[in-house]
N, C-alpha and C positions, 0 to 999 in steps of 0.2 A: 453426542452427549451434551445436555445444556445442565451449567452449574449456575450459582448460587442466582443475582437477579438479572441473569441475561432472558432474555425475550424472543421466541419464534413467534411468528403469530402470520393471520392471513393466511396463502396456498405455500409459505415459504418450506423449505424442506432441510433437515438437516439429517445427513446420511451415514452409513461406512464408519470410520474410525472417527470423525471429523468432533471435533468440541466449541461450545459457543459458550463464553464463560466471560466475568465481568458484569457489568452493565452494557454489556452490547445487545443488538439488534439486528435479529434477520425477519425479513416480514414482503411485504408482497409476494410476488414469485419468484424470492430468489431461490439460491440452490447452494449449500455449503457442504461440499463431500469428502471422499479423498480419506487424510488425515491431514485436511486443514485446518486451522485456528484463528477463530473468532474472536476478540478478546479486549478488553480498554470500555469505552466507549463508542466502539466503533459499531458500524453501522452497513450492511450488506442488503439492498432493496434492489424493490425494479423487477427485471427479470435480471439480475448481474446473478454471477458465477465466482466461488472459489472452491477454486481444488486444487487436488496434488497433495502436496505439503507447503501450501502456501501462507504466512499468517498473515493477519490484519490487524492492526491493534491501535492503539491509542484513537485518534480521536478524527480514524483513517475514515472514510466513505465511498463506499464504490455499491455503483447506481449505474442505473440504465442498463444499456446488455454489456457490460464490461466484462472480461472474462482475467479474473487474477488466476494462475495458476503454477504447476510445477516448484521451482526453488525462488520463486516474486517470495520481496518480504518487503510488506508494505504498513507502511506507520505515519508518523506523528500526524501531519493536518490531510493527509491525500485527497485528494477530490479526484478521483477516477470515476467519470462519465462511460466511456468508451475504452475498450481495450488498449489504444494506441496510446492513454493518457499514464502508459506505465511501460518500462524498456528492462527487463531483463541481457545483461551482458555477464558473460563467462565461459567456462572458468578463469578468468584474472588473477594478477599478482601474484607473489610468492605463494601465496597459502590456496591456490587454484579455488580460489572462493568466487560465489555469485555476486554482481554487483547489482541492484535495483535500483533505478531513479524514476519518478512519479509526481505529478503535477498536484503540487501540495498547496495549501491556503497561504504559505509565508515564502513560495519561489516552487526552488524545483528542490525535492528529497530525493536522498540518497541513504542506501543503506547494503554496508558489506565488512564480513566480520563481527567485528567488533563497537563499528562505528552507525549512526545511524544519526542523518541531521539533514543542513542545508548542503547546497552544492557547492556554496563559495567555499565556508568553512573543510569540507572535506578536501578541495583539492589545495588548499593553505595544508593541510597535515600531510597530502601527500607531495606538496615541495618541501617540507622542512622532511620526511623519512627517505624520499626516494630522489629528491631532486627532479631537475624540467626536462630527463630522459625513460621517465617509465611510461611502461602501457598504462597508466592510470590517467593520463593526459590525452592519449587518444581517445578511448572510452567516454571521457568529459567530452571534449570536443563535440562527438556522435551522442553524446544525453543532452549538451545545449541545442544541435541542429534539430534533435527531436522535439524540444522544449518552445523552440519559434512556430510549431505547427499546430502547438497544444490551445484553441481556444483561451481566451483571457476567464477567470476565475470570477464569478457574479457576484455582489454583495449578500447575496443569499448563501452560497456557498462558502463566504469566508468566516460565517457562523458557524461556534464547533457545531454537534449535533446537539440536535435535544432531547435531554434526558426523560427517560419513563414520564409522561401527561406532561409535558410541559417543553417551554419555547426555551431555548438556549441565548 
């Protein structure tokens, strides 16, 4: 389903339960199926891939053959190229929740529960709730070691997207 001024256009495809709503954009050959969610301004090109129940939102970007899927929730500035540039960890913590971290425009993103940001900021909340013994520390640890492998982020890239006919 596409609502109010979100945009399919090109060979792109939107399938199954899946919604593209917002000012977003799916367009070349991407594929949005599933009951996944499109949503913000974000932006889903290339031949890239979302499904599952996966969302994209804000002012997220995933390009090239990047494949978001399953319980990935992926936001604020993401710049996902390739599948590797997004780490899926879980079930985690108390609340056996998914944790997502993604190679964002302002560091490295993170988002689980109820929280969704940068990575410093996140693990500052989980030393003042859980202290420097929870599994929330190891999981950081394994999103930093992924995060040194993640290509550096282009000048082009650290542009949000741009909105309907025009340059951001």
């Amino acid at each position: 389903m596409i609502e109010r001024t979100a945009w399919v256009s090109d060979s792109a495809q939107v399938s199954d339960s899946a919604r593209v709503f917002g000012s977003a954009w799916v367009f070349g050959s991407a594929r949005v199926s599933g009951s996944a969610l499109v949503s913000g301004s974000a932006w889903v090109s290339d031949s890239a891939r979302v499904y599952g129940s996966a969302p994209v939102s804000g002012s997220a970007l995933v390009c090239g053959s990047a494949h978001v899927s399953g319980s990935a929730l992926v936001g604020l500035h993401a710049r996902i190229r390739n599948t590797r540039h997004h780490l899926v960890i879980g079930p985690i913590g108390s609340r056996d929740d998914m944790l997502t971290a993604w190679r964002d425009r302002d560091g490295i993103g993170v988002s689980t529960g109820c929280f969704t940001g940068l990575i410093d900021e996140f693990e500052s909340k989980v030393d003042e709730k859980h202290g420097a013994s929870h599994e929330y520390h190891d999981a950081i640890a394994l999103i930093r070691r992924r995060a040194a492998t993640w290509e550096p982020i282009t000048d082009d890239e650290r542009r949000d997207v741009a909105p309907i006919g025009g340059v951001a």
